[in-house]
C-alpha positions in Angstrom: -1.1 14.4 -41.4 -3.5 11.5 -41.1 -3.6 10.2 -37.7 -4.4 7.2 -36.0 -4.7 7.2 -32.1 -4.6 4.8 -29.7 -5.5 5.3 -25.8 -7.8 4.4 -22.9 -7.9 6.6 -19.6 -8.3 10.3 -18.8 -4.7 10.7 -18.7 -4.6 10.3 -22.9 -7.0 12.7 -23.4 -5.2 15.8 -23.3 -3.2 14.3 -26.2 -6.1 13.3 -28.5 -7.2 17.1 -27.8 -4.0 18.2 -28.7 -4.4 16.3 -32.0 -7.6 17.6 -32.9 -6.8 21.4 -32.2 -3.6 21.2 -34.5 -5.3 19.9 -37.6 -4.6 16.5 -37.8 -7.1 14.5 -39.7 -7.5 12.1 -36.7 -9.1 9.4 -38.9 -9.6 6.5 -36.4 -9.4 6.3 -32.4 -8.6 2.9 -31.1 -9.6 2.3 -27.6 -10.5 -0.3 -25.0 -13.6 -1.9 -25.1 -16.6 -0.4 -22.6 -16.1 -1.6 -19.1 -19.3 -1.9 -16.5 -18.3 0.9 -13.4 -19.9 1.7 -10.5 -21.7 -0.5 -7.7 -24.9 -0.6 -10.0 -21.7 -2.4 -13.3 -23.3 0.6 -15.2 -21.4 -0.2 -19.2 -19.1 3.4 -19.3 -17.7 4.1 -22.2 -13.5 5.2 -21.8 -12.6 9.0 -21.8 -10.8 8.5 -25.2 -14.1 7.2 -26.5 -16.4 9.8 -25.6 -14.1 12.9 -27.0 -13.6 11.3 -30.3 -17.2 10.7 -30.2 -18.2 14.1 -29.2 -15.6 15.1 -32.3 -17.4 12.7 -35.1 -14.0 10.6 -35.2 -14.3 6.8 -36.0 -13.7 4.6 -32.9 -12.6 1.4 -33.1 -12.6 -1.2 -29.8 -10.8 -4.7 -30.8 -10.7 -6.8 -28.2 -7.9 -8.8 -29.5 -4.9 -7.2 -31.5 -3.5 -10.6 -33.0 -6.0 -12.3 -34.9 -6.1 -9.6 -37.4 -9.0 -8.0 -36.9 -7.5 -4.9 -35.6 -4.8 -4.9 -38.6 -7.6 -4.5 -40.8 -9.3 -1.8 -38.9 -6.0 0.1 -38.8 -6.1 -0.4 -43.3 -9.2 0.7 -43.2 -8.3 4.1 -41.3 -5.3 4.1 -43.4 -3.2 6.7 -41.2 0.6 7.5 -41.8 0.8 7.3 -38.2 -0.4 6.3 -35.0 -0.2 7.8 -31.8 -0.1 5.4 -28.6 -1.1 7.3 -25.3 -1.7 4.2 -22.2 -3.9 2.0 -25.0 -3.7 -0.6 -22.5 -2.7 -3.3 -25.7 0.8 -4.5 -26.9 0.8 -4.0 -30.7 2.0 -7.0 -32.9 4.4 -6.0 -35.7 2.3 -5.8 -38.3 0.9 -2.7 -36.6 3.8 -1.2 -35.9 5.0 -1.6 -39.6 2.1 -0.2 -41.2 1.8 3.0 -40.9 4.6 5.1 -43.3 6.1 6.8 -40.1 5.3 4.2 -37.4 4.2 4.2 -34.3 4.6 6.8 -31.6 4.0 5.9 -27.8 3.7 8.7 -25.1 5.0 7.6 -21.7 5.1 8.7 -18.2 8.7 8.4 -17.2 12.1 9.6 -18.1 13.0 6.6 -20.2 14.6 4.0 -19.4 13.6 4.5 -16.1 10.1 3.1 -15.2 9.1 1.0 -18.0 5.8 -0.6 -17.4 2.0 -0.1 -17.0 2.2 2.0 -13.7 5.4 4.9 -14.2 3.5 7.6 -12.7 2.8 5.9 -9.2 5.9 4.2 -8.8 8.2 7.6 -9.3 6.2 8.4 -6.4 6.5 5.0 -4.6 10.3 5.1 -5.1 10.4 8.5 -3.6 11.8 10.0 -7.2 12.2 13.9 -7.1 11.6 14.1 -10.9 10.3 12.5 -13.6 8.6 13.4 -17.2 7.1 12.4 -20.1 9.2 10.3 -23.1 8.0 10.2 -26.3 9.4 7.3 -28.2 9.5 5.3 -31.5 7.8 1.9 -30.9 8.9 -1.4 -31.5 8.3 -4.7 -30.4 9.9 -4.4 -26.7 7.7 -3.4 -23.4 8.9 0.4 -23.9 12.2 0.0 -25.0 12.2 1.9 -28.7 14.1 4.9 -29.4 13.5 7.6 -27.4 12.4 11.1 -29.4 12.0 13.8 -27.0 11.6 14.5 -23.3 10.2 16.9 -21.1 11.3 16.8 -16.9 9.0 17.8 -14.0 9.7 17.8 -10.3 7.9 15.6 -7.9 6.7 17.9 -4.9 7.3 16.5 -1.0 3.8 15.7 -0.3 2.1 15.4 -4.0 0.6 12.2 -4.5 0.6 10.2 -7.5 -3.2 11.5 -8.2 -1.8 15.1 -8.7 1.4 14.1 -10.6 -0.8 12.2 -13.1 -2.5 15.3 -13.9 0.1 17.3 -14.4 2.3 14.9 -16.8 -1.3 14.4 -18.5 -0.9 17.8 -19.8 3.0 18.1 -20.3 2.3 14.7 -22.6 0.2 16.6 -24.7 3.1 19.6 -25.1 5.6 16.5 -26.1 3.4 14.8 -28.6 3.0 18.2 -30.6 6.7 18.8 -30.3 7.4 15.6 -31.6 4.7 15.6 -34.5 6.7 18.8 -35.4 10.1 18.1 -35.2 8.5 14.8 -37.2 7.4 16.8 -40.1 10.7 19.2 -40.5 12.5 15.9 -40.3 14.4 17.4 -37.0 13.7 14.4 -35.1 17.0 12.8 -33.4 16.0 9.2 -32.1 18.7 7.7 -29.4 18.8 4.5 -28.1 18.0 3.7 -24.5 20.4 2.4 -22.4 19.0 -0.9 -21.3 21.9 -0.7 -18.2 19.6 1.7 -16.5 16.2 0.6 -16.8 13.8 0.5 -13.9 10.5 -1.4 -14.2 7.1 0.0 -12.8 4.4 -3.1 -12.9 0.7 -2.8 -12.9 -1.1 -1.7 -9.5 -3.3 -4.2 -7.6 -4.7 -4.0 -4.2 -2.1 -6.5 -2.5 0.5 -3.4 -2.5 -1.9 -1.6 0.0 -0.8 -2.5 3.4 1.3 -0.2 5.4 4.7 -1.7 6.2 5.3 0.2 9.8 8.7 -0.9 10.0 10.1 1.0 6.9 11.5 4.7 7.3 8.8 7.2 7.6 9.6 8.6 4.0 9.1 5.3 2.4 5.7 4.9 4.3 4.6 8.6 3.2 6.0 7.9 -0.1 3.6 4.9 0.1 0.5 6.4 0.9 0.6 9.1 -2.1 1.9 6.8 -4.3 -1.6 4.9 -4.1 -3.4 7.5 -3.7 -6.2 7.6 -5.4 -6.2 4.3 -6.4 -5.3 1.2 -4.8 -5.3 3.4 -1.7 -2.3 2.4 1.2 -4.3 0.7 4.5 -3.8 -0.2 7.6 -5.3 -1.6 11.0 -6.6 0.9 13.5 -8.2 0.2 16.9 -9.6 -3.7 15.2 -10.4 -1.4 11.4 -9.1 -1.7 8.5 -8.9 1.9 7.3 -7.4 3.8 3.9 -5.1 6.4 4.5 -4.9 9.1 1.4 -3.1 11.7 2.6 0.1 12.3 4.7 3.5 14.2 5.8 6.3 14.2 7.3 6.1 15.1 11.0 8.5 16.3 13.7 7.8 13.8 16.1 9.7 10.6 17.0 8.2 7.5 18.2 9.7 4.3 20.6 7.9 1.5 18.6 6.7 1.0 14.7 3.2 1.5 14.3 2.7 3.4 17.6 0.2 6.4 17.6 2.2 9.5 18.9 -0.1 12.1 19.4 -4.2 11.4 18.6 -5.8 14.6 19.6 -6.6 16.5 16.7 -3.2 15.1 14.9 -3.3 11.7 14.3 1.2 10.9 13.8 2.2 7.6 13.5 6.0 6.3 14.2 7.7 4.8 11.9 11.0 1.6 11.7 13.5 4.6 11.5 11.6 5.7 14.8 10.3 8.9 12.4 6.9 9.9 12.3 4.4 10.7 9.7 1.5 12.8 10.4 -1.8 11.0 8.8 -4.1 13.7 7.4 -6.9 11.6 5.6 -8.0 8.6 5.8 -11.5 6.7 5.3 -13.0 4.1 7.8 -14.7 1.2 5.4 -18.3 2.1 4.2 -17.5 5.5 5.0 -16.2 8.4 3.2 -13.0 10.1 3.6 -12.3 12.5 6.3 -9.2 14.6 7.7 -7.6 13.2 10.7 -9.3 15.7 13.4 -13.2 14.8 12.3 -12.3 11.0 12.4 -11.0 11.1 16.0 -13.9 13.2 17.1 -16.1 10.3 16.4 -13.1 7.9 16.5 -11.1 8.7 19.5 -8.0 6.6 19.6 -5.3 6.7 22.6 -1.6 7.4 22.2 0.2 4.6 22.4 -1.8 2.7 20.6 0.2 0.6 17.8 -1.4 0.3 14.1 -0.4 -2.3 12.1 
């Protein structure tokens, strides 16, 4: 089948791979233009980029999807269908209604649950004990076409959104091939979403970072791996604003929100529900990161103390 596909980050990647290793003449890769990265802005082509490069595939990087320019890049690669893996870009119709089979997106949720640009985070955020990977038949909504086919993965305790990201990374990549093939034996069995039950999961930004102390010690944990790697959850230590990546649930109970329970070689916070976590990295500014017993060596902090 010819094949166009569209995505951005690492997390498509597996799926473009997936593409190539079953013989699909992948004849145009549509990402995101290249981005400067780095303290020195070094231009850095996306992941998506570089493997279509590295496989002789046709990349195309519109920076606009409306004024028709990418609508003739798309006739020129002429595909029957396109594959949408976190592109990053809303297709107008006229994309959607060109190729003969449409387009296909690959998303990070159960749909309807956790529409949006950030499903993998937030089903950590929200403290969700599963989630998966939809694939569904575009159309013009913010992912609201027909769903196709799903696969279901549990969310671990203590795994962070980092982790999760990998692993639905590769179980998108099982779903797209199991739709392409229930696709081409005409098995395919699209249901409508039930718009009653849809959760939204908005783009990430920096703001969300700040630790709320007075929520329940499982929504603050649920917090910090849910931004971790990126935005990061922070909070105020001793005067110093420091990023906390990793944490758990600990055993402990605290008299005050924000109070530092124990701060010998454990460093466990209390929490509003009077419930502690136990912080197990976290990185002073300009520094790197470091487990909790290295930064109180050269940090040493009292108990009692209150973060905020």
């Amino acid at each position: 089948m010819r094949v166009v596909f569209m995505g951005t980050p690492e997390f498509a990647v597996p799926c473009l791979q997936k593409l190539i290793d079953c013989g699909h003449e992948v004849t145009g890769v549509f990402t995101q233009p290249d981005k400067p990265q780095g303290r020195k802005m070094v231009l850095t082509p996306p992941p998506v980029k570089v493997l279509a490069q590295e496989n002789g595939i046709t990349v195309y990087q519109p920076t606009k999807m409306r004024d028709g320019t990418a609508l003739e890049m798309l006739k020129e690669a002429n595909p029957e269908l396109v594959i949408v893996v976190a592109y990053g870009k809303i297709l107008p119709k006229e994309i959607l209604e060109f190729p003969k089979y449409g387009c296909i997106n690959i998303h990070a949720s159960l749909l309807p649950e956790l529409r949006g640009a950030a499903p993998i985070q937030w089903s950590v955020i929200n403290g969700c004990e599963k989630t998966g990977v939809t694939s569904m038949q575009m159309d013009e909504g913010l992912d609201t076409g027909d769903m196709l086919i799903k696969g279901e993965v549990e969310i671990g305790i203590n795994e962070t959104a980092g982790e999760l990201h990998d692993k639905l990374s590769a179980l998108g990549a099982d779903i797209l091939e199991k739709t392409i093939d229930a696709l081409l034996k005409g098995e395919l069995k699209p249901e409508k979403q039930n718009n009653d039950l849809f959760t939204y999961a908005p783009m990430l930004s920096k703001e969300l970072s700040p630790i709320d102390w007075n929520l329940s010690a499982k929504a603050v944990h649920d917090k910090i791996r849910g931004l971790s790697p990126w935005p990061s959850a922070n909070a105020m230590l001793c005067g110093k604003k420091v990023k906390i990546h990793k944490s758990v649930l600990a055993p402990e109970k605290g008299t005050k929100a924000g109070e530092i329970v124990a701060a010998d070689k454990r460093l466990v916070v209390a929490c509003g529900d009077m419930n502690c976590i136990e912080i197990l990295e976290l990185q002073a500014e300009g520094k790197k990161s470091m487990n909790a017993a290295d930064y109180l060596r050269g940090n040493p902090v009292a108990a009692g103390t209150v973060m905020e």
